[in-house]
C-alpha positions as CSV (number, residue, x, y, z in Angstrom):
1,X,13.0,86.2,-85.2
2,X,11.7,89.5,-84.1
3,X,11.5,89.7,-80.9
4,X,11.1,92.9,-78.4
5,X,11.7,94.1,-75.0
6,X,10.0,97.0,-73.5
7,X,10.5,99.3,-70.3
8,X,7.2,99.4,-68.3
9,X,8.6,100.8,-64.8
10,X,11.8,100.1,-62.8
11,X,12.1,96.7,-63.1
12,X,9.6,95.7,-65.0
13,X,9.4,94.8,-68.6
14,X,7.1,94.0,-71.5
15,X,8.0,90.8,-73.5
16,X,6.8,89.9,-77.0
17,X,7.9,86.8,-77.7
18,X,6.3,87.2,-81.6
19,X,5.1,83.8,-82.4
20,X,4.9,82.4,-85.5
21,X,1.6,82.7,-86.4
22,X,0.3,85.1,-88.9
23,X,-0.8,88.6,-87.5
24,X,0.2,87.5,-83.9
25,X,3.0,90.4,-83.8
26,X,2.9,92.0,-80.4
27,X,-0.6,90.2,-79.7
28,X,0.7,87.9,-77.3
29,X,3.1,89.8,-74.1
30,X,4.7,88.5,-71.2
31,X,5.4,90.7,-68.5
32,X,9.3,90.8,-66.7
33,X,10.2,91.4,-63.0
34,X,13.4,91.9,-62.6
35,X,14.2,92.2,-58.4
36,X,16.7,89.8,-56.4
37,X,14.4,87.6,-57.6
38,X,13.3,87.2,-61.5
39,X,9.1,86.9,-61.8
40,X,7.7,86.0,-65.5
41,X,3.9,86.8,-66.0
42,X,2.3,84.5,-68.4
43,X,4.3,82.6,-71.3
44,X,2.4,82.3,-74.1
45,X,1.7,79.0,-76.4
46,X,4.3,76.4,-77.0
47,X,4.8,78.5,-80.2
48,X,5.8,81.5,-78.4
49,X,8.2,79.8,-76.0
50,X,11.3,80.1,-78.4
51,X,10.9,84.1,-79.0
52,X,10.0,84.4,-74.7
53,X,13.6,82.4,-74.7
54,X,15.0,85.3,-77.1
55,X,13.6,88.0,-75.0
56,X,14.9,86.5,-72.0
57,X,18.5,86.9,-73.6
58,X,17.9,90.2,-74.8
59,X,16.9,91.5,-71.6
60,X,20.4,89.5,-70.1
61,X,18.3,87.4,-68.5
62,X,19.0,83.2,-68.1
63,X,15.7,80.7,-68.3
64,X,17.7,79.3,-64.8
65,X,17.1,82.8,-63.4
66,X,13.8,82.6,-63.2
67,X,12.4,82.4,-59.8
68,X,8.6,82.4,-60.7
69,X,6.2,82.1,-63.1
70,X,2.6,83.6,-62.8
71,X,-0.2,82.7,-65.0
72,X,-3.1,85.0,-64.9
73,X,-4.5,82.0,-66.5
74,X,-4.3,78.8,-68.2
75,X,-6.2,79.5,-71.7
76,X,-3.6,78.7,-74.1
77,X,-2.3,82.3,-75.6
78,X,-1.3,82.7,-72.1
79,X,-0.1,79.4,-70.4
80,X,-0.3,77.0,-73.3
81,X,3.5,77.0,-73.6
82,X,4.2,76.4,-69.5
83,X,4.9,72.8,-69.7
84,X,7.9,73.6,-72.4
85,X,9.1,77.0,-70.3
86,X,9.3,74.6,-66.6
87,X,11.8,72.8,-68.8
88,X,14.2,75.7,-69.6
89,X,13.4,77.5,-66.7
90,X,14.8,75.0,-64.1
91,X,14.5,76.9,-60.9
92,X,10.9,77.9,-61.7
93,X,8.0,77.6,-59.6
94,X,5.0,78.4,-61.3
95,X,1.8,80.2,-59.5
96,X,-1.8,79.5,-60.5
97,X,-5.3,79.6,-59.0
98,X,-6.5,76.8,-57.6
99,X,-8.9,75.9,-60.6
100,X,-5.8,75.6,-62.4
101,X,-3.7,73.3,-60.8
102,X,-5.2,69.9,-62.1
103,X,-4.5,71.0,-65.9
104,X,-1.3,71.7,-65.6
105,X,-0.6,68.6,-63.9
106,X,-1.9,67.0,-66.5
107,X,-3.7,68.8,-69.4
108,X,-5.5,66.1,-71.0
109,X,-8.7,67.9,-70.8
110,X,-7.3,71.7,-70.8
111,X,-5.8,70.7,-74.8
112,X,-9.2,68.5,-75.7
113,X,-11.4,71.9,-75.1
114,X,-9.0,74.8,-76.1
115,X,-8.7,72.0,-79.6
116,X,-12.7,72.1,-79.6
117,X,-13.2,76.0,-78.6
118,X,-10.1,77.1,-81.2
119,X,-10.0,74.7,-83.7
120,X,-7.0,75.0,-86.2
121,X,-5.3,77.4,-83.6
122,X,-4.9,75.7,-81.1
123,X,-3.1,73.3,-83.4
124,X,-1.0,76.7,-84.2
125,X,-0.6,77.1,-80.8
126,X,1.3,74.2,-80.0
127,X,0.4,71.5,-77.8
128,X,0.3,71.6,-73.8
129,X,2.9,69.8,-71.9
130,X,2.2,69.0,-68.3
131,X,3.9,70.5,-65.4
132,X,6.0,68.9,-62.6
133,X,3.1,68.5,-59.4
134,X,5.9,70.0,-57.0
135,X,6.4,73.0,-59.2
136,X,3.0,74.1,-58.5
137,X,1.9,77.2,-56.0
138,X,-1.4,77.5,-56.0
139,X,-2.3,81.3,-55.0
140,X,-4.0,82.7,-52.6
141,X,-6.6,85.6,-52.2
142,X,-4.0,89.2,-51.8
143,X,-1.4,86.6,-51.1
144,X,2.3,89.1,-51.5
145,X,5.2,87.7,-53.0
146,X,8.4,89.1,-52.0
147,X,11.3,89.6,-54.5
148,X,13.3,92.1,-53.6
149,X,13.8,95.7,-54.8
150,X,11.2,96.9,-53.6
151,X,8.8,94.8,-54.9
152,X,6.6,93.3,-52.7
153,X,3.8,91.4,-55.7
154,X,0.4,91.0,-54.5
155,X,-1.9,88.4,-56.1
156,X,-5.6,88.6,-56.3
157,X,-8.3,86.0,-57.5
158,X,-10.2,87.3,-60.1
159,X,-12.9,85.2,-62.1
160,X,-15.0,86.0,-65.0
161,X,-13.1,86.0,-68.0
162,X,-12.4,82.9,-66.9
163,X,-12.6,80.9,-63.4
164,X,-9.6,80.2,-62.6
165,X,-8.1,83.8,-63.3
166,X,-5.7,86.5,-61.1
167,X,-4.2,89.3,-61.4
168,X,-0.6,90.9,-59.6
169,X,-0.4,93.9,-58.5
170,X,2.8,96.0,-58.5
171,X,2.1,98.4,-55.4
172,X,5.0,100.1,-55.2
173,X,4.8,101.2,-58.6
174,X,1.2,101.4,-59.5
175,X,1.4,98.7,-61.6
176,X,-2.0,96.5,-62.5
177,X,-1.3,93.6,-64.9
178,X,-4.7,92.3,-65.7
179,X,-4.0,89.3,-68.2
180,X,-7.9,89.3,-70.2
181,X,-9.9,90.7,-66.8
182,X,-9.4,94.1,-68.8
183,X,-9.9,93.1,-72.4
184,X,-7.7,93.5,-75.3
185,X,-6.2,96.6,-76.4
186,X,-4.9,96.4,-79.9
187,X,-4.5,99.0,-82.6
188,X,-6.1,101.8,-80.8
189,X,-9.2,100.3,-79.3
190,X,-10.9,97.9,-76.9
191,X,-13.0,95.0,-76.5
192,X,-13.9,92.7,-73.7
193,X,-12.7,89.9,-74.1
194,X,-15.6,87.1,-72.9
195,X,-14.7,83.6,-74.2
196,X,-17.3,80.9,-73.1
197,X,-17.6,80.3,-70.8
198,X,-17.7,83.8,-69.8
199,X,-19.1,84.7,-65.7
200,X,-20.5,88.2,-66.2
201,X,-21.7,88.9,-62.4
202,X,-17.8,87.7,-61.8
203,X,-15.8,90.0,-64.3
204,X,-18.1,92.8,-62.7
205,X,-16.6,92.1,-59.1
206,X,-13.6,91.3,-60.2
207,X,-13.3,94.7,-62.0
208,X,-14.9,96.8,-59.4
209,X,-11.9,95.2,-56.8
210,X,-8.8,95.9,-59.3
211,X,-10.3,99.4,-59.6
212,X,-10.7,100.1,-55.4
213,X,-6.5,99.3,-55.8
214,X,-6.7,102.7,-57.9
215,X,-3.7,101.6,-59.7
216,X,-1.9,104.0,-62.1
217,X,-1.0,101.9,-65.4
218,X,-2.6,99.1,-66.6
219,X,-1.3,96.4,-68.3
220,X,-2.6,94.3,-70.9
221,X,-1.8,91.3,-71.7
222,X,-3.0,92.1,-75.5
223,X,-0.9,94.3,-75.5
224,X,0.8,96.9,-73.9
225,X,0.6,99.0,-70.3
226,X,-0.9,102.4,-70.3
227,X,-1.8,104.9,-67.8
228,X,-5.2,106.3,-66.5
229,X,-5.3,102.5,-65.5
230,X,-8.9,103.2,-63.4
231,X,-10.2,105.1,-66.5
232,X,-9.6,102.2,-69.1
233,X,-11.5,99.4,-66.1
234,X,-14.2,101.4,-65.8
235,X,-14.3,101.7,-69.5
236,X,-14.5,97.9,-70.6
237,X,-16.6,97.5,-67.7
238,X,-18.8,99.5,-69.4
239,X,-18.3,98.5,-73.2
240,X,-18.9,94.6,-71.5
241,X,-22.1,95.6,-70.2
242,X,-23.2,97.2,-73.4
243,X,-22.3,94.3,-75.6
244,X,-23.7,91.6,-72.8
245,X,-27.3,93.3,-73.0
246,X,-27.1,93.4,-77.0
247,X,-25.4,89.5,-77.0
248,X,-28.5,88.5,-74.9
249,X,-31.1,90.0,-76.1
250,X,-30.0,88.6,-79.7
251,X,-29.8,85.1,-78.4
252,X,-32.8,84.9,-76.8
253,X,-34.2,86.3,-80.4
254,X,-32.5,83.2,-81.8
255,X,-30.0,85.3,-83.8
256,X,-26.0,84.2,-84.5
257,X,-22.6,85.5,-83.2
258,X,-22.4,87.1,-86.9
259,X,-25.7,88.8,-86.9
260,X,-25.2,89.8,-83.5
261,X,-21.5,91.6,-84.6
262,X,-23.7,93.8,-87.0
263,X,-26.1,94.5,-83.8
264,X,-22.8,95.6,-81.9
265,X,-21.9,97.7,-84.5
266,X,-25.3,99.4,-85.0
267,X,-24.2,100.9,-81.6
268,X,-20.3,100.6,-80.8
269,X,-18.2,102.2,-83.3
270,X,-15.2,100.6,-82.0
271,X,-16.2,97.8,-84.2
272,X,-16.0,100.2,-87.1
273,X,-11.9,100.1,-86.7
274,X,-11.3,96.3,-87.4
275,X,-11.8,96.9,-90.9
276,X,-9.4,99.1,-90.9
277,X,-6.9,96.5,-90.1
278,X,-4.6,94.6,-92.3
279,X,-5.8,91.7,-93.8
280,X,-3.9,89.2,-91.3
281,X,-4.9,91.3,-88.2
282,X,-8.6,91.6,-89.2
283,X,-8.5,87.6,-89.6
284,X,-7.3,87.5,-85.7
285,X,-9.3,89.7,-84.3
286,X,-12.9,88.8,-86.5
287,X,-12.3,84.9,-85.1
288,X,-12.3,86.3,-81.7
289,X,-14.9,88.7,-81.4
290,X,-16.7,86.0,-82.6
291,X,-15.7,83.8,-79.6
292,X,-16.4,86.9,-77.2
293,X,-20.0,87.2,-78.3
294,X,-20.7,83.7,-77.9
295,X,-19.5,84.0,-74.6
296,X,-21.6,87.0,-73.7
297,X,-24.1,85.1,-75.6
298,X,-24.2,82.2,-72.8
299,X,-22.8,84.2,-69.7
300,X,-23.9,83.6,-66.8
């Protein structure tokens, strides 16, 4: 299993778990604090859970030594594994938004849409196991987290790419990690990411108050931390409002998330490097632009 560990800032590492899933290698990250207390962000499907356990090891740390787990949010390439992770990671309590809380406690609905929005993925994915009701923190607006080391955590609520999402802040170091607020990164360029259903007037707040926090380095979820972190937010602020205005105006013309790809591209040449990806890779990423634009498609 390949699994890697990478060094963000003092006492903070990247994760990737590497799933088994075609074309998923360093897609999916989990972010590592490592203070007096131990702070996991995100954990990926149930299909990631075994290589998260292996990058755990590798960076000498114990599943018990977990103190926390953050999800930015609960869509199922970040949180879909939790239910399995709680188990392993015994001492674990896990810190959500408050839109959150009832699917983990019991996911019944949370697996019925992701099976209905993903289809055969989410099957990929893994299943979602609930979560222990007394392991649950629900988080609060620039609520801090203390761990030690210098590393006082702050938490903010940010909706848009989905409700119920957050983001932490790493003051000290000039850390943002944004989970989806600030797209996906991949192979050398971005795009929003908007699933349905996608809260445009939100993601713009949302974006505009993680970039007021002028942090230094951004990290993506999909995948990686960067620097010129205000840079890249105002950037996919921008690239969202350009492909919002294009997804709309093709709806209302009654055209498809397909036609409305070749409209993108007509005007974004970012979309010009996906076919420049491997054959797996392409697959991945053509699926889910596909499930951006329908989101931008239906924003509100």
């Amino acid at each position: 299993m390949k699994t890697l560990v990478y060094e963000v800032a003092p006492n903070l590492k990247l994760l990737s778990p590497h799933p088994t899933l075609a074309g998923y290698d360093d897609f999916i990250g989990s972010y590592l604090f490592c203070g007096k207390k131990k702070v996991l962000v995100d954990v990926g499907p149930a299909a990631a859970i075994p290589g998260l356990l292996a990058a755990l090891a590798k960076a000498k740390v114990k599943p018990e030594e977990i103190d926390y787990i953050i999800l930015t949010h609960i869509h199922m390439d970040h949180a879909g594994g939790i239910g399995q992770a709680v188990k392993e990671m015994t001492n674990a309590s896990v810190l959500v938004h408050s839109r959150a809380y009832r699917h983990l406690v019991d996911p019944t609905a949370l697996w019925k849409s992701s099976r209905e929005t993903l289809g055969g993925l989410a099957l990929k994915y893994g299943s979602i196991d609930p979560v222990p009701e007394n392991r649950i923190i629900v988080a609060e607006e620039a609520m801090k987290l203390n761990i030690g080391e210098g590393l006082p955590l702050e938490i903010y609520l940010t909706p848009g790419h989905a409700p119920h999402h957050l983001c932490v802040f790493d003051r000290n170091n000039s850390v943002l990690l944004a989970g989806d607020l600030a797209g996906v990164y991949m192979d050398d360029f971005l795009r929003p990411a908007s699933p349905p259903p996608f809260l445009f007037r939100d993601f713009v707040t949302s974006v505009d108050k993680m970039i007021a926090l002028q942090p230094a380095l951004l990290g993506y979820a999909h995948f990686g931390c960067f620097d010129h972190a205000v840079e890249r937010l105002n950037e996919v602020k921008a690239q969202t409002l350009r492909w919002y205005e294009i997804a709309q105006k093709g709806a209302k013309a009654g055209k498809t998330a397909e036609d409305i790809i070749g409209m993108i591209g007509a005007k974004d040449s970012t979309l010009d490097k996906i076919n420049a990806l491997n054959p797996k890779s392409y697959q991945r990423d053509y699926k889910l632009i596909l499930n951006t634009i329908r989101g931008l498609m239906t924003a509100k």
